[in-house]
C-alpha positions as CSV (number, residue, x, y, z in Angstrom):
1,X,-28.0,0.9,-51.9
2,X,-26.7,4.2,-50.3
3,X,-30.0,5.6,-51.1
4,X,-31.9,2.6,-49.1
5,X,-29.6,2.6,-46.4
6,X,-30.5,6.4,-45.4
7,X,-33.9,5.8,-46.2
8,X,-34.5,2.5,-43.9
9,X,-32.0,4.4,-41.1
10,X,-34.5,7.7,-40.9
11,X,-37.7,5.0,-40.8
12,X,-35.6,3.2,-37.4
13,X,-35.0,7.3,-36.3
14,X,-39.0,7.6,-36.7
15,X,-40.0,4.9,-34.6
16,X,-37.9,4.7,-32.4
17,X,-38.6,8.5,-31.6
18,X,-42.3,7.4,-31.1
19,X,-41.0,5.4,-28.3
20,X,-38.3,8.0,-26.4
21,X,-39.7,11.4,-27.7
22,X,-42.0,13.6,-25.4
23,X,-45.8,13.5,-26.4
24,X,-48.9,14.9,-25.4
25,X,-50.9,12.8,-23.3
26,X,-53.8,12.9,-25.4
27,X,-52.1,11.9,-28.8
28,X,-54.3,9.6,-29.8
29,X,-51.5,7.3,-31.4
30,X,-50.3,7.0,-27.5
31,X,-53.9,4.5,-28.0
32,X,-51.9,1.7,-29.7
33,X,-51.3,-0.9,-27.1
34,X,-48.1,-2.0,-28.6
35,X,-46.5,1.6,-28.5
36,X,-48.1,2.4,-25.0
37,X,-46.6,-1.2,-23.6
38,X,-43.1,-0.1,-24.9
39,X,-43.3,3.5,-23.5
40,X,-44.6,2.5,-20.5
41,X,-41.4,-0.1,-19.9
42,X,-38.2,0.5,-19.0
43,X,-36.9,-2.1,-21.3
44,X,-39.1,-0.7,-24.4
45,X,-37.5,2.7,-23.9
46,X,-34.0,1.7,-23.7
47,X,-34.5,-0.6,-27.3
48,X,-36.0,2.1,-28.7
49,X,-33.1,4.7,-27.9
50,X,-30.7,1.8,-29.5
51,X,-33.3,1.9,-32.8
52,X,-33.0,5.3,-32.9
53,X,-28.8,5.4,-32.7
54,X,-28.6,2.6,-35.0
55,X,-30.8,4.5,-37.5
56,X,-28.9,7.6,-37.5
57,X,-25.7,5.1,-37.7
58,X,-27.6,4.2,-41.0
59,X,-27.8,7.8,-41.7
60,X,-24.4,8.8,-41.1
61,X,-23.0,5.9,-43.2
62,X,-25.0,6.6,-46.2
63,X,-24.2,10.3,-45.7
64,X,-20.7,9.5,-45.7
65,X,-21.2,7.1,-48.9
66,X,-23.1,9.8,-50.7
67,X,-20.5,12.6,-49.6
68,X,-17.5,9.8,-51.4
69,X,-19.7,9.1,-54.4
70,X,-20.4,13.1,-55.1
71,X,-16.9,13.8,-55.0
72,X,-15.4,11.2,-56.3
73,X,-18.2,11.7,-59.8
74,X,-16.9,11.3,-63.4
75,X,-18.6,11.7,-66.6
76,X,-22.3,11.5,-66.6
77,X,-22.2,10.9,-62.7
78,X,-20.9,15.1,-62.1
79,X,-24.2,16.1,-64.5
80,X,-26.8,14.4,-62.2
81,X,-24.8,14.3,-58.7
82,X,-26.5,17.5,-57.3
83,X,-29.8,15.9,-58.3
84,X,-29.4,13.1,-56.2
85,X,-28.3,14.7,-53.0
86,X,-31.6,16.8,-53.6
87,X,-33.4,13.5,-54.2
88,X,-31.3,11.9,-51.3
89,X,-32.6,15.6,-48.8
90,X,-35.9,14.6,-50.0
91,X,-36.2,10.5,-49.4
92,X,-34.6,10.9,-46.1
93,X,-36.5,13.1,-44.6
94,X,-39.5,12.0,-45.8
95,X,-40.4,9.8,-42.9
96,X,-39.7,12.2,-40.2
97,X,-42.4,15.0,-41.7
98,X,-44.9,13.7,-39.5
99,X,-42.8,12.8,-36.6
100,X,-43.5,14.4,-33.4
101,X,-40.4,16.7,-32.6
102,X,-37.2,14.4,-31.8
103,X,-34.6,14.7,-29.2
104,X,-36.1,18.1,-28.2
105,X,-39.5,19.7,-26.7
106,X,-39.2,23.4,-28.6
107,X,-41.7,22.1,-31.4
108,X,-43.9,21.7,-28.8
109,X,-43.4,25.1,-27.2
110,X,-43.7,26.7,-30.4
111,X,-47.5,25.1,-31.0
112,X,-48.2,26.8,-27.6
113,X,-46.7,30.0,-28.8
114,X,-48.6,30.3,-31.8
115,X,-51.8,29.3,-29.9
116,X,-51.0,32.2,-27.0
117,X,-50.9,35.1,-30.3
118,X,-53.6,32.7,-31.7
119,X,-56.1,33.7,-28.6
120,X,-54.5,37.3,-28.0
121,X,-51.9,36.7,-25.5
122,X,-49.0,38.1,-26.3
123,X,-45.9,35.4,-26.4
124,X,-43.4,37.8,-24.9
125,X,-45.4,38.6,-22.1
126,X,-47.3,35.5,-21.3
127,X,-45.7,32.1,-21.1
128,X,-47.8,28.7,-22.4
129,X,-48.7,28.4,-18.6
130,X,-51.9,30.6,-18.9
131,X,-53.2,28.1,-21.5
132,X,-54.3,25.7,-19.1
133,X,-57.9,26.4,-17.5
134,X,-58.0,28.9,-14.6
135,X,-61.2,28.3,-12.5
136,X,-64.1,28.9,-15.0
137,X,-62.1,30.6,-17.3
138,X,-60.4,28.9,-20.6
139,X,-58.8,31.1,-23.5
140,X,-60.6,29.4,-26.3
141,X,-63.7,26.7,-26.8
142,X,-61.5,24.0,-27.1
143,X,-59.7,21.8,-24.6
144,X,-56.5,23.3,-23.7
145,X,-54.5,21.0,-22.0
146,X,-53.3,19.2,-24.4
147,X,-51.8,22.4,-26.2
148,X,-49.1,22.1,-23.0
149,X,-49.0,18.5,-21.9
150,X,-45.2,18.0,-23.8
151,X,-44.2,22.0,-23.2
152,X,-41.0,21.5,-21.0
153,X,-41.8,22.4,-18.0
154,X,-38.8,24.6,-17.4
155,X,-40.0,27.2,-20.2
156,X,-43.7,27.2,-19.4
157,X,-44.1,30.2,-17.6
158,X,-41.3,32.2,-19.7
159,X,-41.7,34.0,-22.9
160,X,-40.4,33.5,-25.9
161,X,-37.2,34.7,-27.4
162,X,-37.9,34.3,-31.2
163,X,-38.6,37.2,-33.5
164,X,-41.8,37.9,-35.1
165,X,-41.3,35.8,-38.4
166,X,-42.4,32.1,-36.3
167,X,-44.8,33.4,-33.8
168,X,-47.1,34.8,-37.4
169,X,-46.6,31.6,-38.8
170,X,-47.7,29.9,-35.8
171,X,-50.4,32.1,-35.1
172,X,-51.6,31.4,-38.6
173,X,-51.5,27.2,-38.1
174,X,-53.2,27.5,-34.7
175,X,-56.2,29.5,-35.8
176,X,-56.5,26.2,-37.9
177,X,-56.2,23.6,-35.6
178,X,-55.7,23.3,-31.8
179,X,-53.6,19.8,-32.1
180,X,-50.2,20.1,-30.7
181,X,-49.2,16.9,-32.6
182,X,-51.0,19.0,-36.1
183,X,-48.9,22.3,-34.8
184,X,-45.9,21.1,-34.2
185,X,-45.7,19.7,-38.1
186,X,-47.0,22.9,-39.5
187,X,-43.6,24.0,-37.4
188,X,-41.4,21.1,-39.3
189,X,-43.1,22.7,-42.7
190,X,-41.3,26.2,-41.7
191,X,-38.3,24.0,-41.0
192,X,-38.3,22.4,-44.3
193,X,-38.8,25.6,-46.2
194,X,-35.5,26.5,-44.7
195,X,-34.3,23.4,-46.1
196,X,-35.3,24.3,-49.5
197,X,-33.8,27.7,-49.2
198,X,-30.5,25.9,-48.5
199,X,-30.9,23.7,-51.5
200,X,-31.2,26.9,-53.6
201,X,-28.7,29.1,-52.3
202,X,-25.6,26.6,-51.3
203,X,-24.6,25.2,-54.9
204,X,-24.9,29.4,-55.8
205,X,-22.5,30.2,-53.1
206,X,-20.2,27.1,-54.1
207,X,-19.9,28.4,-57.6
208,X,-18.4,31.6,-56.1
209,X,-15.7,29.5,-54.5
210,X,-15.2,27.0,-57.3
211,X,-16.0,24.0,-55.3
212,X,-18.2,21.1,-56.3
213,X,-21.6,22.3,-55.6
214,X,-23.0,18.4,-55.1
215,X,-20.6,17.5,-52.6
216,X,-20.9,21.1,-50.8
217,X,-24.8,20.4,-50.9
218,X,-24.4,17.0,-49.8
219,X,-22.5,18.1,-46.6
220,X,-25.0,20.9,-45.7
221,X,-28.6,19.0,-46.9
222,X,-28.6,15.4,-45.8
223,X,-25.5,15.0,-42.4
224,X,-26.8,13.6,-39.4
225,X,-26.4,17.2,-37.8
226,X,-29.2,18.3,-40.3
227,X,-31.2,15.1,-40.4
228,X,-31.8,14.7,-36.3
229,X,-31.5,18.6,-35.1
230,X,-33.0,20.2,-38.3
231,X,-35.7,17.9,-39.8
232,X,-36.1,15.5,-37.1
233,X,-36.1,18.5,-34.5
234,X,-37.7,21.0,-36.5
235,X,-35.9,24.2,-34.9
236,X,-36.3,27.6,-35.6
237,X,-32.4,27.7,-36.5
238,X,-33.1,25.9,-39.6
239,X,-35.4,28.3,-41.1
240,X,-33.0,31.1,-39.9
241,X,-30.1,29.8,-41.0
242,X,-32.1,29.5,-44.8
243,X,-33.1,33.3,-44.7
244,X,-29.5,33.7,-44.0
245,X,-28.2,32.2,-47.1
246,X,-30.5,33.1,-49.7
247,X,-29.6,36.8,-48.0
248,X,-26.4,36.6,-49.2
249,X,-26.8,35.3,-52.9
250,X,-29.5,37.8,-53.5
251,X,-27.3,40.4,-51.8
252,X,-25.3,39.3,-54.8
253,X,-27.6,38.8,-57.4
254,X,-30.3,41.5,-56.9
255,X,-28.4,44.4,-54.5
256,X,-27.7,44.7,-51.0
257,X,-31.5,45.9,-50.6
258,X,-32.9,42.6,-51.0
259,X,-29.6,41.4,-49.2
260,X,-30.4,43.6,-46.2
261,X,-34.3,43.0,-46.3
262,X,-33.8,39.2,-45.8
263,X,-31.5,39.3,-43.5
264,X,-34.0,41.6,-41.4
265,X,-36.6,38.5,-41.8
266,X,-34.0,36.0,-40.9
267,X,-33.1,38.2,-37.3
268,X,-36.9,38.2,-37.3
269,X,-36.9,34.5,-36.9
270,X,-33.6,34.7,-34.3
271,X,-32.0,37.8,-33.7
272,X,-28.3,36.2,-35.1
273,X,-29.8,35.7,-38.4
274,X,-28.9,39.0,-39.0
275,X,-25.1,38.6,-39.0
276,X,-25.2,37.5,-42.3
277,X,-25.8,41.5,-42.9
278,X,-21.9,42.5,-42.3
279,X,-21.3,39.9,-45.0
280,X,-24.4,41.2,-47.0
281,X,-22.5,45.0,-47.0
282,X,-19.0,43.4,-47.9
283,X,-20.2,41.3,-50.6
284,X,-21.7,44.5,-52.5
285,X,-19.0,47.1,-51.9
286,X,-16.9,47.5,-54.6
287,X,-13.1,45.9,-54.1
288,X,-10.8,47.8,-51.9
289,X,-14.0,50.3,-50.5
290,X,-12.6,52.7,-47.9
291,X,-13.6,52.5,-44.4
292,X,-15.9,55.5,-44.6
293,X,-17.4,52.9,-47.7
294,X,-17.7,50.7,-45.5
295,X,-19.6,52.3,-42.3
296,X,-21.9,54.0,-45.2
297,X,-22.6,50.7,-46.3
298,X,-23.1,48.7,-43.0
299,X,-25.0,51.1,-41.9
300,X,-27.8,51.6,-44.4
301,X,-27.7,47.9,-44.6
302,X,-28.6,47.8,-41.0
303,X,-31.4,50.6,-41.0
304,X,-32.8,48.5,-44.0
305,X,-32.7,45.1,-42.0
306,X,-33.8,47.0,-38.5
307,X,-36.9,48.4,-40.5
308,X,-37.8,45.1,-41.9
309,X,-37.6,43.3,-38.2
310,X,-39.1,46.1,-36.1
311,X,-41.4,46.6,-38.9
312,X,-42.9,42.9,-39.3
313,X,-43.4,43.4,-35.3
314,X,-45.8,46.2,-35.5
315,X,-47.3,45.2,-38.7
316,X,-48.7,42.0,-36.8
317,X,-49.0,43.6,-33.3
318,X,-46.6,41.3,-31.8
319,X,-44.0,44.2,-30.9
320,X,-40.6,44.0,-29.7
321,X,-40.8,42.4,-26.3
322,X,-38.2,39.5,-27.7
323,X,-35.7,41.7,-27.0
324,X,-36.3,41.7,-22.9
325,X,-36.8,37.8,-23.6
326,X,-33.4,37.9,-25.1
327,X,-32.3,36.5,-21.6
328,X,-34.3,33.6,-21.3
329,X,-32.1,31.2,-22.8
330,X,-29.3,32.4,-20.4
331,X,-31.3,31.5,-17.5
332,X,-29.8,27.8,-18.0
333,X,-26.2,26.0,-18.5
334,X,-25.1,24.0,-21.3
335,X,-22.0,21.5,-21.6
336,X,-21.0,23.2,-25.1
337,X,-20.6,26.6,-24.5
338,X,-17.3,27.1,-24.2
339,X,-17.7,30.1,-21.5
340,X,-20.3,29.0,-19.8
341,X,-18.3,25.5,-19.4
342,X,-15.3,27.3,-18.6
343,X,-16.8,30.0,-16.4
344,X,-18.5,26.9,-14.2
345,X,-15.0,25.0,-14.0
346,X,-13.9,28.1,-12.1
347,X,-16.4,28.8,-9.9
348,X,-16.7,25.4,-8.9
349,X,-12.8,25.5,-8.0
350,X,-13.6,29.0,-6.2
351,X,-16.3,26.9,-4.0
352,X,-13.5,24.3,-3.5
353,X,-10.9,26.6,-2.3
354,X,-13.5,27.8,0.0
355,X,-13.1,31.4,-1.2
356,X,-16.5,32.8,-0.4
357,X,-17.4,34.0,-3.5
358,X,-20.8,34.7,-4.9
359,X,-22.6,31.9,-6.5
360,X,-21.9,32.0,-10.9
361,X,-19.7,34.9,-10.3
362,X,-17.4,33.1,-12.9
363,X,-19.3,32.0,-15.5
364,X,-21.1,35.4,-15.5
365,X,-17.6,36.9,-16.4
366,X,-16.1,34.7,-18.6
367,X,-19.9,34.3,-20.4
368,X,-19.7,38.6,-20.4
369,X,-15.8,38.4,-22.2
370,X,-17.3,35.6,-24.5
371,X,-19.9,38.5,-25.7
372,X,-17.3,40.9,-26.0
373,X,-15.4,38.1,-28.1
374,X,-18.3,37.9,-30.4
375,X,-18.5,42.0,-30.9
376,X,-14.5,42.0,-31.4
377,X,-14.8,39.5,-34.1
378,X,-17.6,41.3,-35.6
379,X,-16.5,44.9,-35.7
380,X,-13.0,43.0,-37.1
381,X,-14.2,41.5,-39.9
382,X,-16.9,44.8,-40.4
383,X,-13.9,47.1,-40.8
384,X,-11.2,44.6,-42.1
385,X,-12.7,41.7,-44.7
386,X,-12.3,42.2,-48.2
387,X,-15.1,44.0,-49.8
388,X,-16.1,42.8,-53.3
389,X,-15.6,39.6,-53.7
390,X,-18.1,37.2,-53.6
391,X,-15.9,34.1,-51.6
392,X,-14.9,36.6,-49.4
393,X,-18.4,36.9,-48.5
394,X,-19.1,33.4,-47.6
395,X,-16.0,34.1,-45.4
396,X,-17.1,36.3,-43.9
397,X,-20.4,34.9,-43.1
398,X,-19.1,31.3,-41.7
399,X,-16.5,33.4,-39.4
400,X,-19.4,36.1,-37.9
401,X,-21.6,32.6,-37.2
402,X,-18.8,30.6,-35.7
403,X,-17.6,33.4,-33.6
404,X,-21.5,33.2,-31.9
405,X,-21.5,29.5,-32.0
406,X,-18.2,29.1,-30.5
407,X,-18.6,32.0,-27.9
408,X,-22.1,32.5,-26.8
409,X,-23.7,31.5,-23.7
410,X,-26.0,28.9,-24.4
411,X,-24.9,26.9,-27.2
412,X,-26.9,23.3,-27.9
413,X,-26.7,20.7,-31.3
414,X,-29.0,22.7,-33.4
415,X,-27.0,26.1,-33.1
416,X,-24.4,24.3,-35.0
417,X,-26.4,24.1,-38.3
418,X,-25.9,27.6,-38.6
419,X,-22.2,26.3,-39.9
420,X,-22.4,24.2,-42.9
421,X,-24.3,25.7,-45.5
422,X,-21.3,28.6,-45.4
423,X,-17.7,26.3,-44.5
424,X,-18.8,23.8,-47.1
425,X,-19.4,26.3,-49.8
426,X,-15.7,27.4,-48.8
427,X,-12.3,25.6,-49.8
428,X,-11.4,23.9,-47.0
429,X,-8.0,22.1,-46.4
430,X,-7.8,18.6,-45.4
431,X,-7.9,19.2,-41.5
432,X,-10.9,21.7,-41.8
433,X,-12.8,19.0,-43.9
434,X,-12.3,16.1,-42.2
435,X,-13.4,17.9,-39.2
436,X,-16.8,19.2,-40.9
437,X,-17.4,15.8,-41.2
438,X,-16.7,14.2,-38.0
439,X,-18.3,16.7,-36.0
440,X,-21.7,16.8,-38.4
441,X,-21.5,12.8,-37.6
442,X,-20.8,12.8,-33.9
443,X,-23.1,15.7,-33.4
444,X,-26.0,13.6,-35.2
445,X,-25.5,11.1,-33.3
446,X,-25.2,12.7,-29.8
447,X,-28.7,14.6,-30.7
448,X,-31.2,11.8,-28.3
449,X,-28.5,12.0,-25.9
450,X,-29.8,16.2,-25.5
451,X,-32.1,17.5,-23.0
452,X,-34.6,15.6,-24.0
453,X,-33.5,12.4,-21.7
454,X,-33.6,15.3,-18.9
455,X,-31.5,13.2,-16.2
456,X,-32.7,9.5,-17.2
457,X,-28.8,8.2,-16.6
458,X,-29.6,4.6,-17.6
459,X,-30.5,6.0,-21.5
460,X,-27.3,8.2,-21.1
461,X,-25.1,4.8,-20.2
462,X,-26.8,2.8,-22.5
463,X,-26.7,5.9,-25.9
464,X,-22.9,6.8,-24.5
465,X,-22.0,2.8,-24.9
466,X,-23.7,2.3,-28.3
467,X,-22.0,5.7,-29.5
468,X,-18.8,3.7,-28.1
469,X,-19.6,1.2,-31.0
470,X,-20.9,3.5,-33.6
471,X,-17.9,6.6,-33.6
472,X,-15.2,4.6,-34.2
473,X,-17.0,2.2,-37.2
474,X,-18.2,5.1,-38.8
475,X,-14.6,7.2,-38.4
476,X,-12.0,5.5,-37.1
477,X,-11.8,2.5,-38.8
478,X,-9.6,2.4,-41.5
479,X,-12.0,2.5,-44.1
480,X,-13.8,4.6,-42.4
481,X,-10.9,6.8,-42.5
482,X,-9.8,6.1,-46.2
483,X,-13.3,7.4,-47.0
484,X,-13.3,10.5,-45.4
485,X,-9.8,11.2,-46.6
486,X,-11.3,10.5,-50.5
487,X,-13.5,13.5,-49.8
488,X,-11.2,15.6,-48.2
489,X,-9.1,15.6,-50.7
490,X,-11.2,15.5,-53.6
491,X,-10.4,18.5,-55.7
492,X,-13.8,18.7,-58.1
493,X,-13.5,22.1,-59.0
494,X,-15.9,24.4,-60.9
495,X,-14.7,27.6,-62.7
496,X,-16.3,30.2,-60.8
């Protein structure tokens, strides 16, 4: 039954996203009258947002149920409990793989990307604007509008801050096809490979720490977080966030070459893929290295991961220019970054108290003390984490990530699944778990409340009041609570 439950919750997620999700104009499956009555009504979009919630409800209670089974395994059950949660990964996502991107136009800018290298524009100096017909002139034989019909219109004429590693993938899918709906799949595929990487690597990194690698996998694979920002919206964070891992248990298994050569390819998908290199150099030290060890270390594991992200760049003629594009995302607010919240709260009391102060002059400082936050953390745990020892390592890693998640700019849903695959591998206590659970709920379900409603305030009301309903059934109650507190305090431990 938990199995079904997931399953028929991600089919409610898929077609209900056909309903509120962003498509192209031309998508031919925009031809069924039924789906192009219920788009084109106010009514028909606000059911569909409740479909949608209720089937990540679905999701989250299975999740949950799955989570409680894994941990709670005896006998037989402990042999084949990873096996299901990979089995789980796969039937759950299954019906999203052809989904349009959910909750979120980037699949859709990254189909225009590819198609800008596709036709010899370069991404970081062109945005998607310039694929739409100017006079008698059009980039490629085809059509192009459609390539930029669901492109948010706030990052059309921008270029891209990804790395190298997408834009070559994408540039590969677009030389095959010019469908956004086709492109932005082949995207999902890149998303899923990171999804397999995690599969691999996260029971490895669990063995380190002696924890049960099923109910580790379970948290990281198949939570709402991963299901409706990862799958569902097919980020580039999720393929990242897979280079990262596998970076570290080959760091491990193979040398800190391979370590440091992965790590380069996961900056060359986002440039904070390559933090997992400072845990990458500890990891492969030997115990109790000295600090001149250490620098030696970090730093040839940093000229090894620089050469493989500068050198993917000129190997496929993209370049560098991401890192002038690095700014982009700065360019707009978002409710949960801490500085930027923070930094807005002020100035807005500034304006209040009628102090004449330049517009943002706030949030640009607390957002610059944020980024010395993150470098303070980093240098920290550089020159200060144990060296040599493999849990240490996954430490080391989830602290590096959180201290960008928590303190950077622009933070949205997806940045969060950066988390998981390294706390659950760790051995948390009772508050830190119950917490990785709640929030990978909550920020599931929050995920069609994101910038993809872009101001619609009666889908807001009506998502905010059926979250009202589905929170506190899914945590609060108390069997929701005696659940949680069964896997919080399972104690399934592995010799390591």
């Amino acid at each position: 039954m938990i199995l079904v439950r997931g399953l028929v919750g991600s089919v409610l997620v898929l077609l209900g996203g056909l309903v509120v999700s962003v498509l192209p104009p031309s998508a031919p499956v925009l031809r069924s009258g039924l789906l192009e009555a219920l788009r084109g009504a106010e009514a028909g979009r606000m059911s569909a947002l409740t479909v949608v919630l209720i089937g990540l409800g679905l999701l989250a209670s299975a999740w949950l149920a799955l989570c409680r089974h894994v941990a709670l395994a005896e006998g037989e059950d402990r042999v084949d409990a990873l096996d299901l949660v990979r089995f789980a990964t796969m039937l759950w996502s299954a019906p999203l793989v052809l989904a349009p991107p959910l909750f979120s136009r980037d699949g859709w800018s990254y189909a225009a990307q590819g198609m800008l290298a596709q036709v010899g524009l370069s991404p970081y100096e062109h945005g998607p604007e310039v694929l739409k017909p100017q006079g008698d002139w059009a980039p490629f034989h085809w059509e192009p509008d459609p390539i930029v019909q669901a492109v948010d219109p706030m990052w059309l004429d921008t270029a891209t801050p990804y790395g190298p590693l997408p834009l070559v993938f994408g540039e590969l899918f677009a030389g095959a096809t010019g469908n956004p709906w086709m492109l932005a799949i082949a995207h999902r595929g890149l998303a899923l490979a990171g999804l397999l990487m995690l599969a691999w690597a996260v029971p490895r990194m669990a063995a380190w720490t002696g924890v049960n690698p099923a109910l580790a996998s379970a948290i990281v694979l198949v939570s709402p977080l991963m299901i409706a920002n990862g799958v569902g919206g097919l980020h580039n964070d999720l393929l990242m966030v897979g280079l990262m891992a596998v970076a570290l248990v080959v760091a491990v298994e193979r040398g800190w070459v391979w370590g440091a050569a992965l790590g380069g390819l996961a900056a060359a998908v986002k440039v904070p893929g390559g933090l997992v290199c400072i845990a990458v150099a500890l990891v492969t030290l030997p115990v109790a290295a000295t600090l001149l060890d250490r620098i030696k270390r970090l730093a040839l594991v940093g000229l090894v991961s620089l050469a493989v992200l500068f050198g993917l760049g000129a190997a496929t003629g993209l370049g560098s220019g991401w890192i002038e594009a690095l700014t982009v995302p700065g360019t707009i607010n978002t409710p949960l970054s801490i500085t930027t919240l923070t930094g807005g709260i002020l100035d807005w009391l500034a304006g209040l108290l009628g102090l004449g102060l330049e517009p943002a002059v706030f949030r640009d400082f607390i957002r610059g003390l944020g980024m010395l936050g993150i470098l303070g953390v980093l240098g920290w745990v550089a020159l200060r984490w144990r060296t040599g020892d493999r849990a240490a390592g996954v430490g080391a890693a989830a602290v590096t990530a959180g201290a960008f998640v928590v303190l950077c700019p622009v933070v949205h849903l997806w940045y969060f699944l950066v988390l998981p695959p390294f706390l659950a591998a760790m051995k948390l206590g009772r508050i830190a778990m119950l917490s990785l659970l709640s929030l990978s709920v909550i920020f599931g379900l929050v995920a069609p409340l994101d910038s993809s409603l872009h101001g619609a305030y009666l889908a807001i009301v009506l998502g905010c009041m059926t979250l009202a309903v589905l929170v506190p059934v899914l945590l609060l109650t108390r069997r929701a609570r005696e659940r949680m507190e069964r896997i919080a305090a399972s104690r399934w431990l592995v010799s390591s």
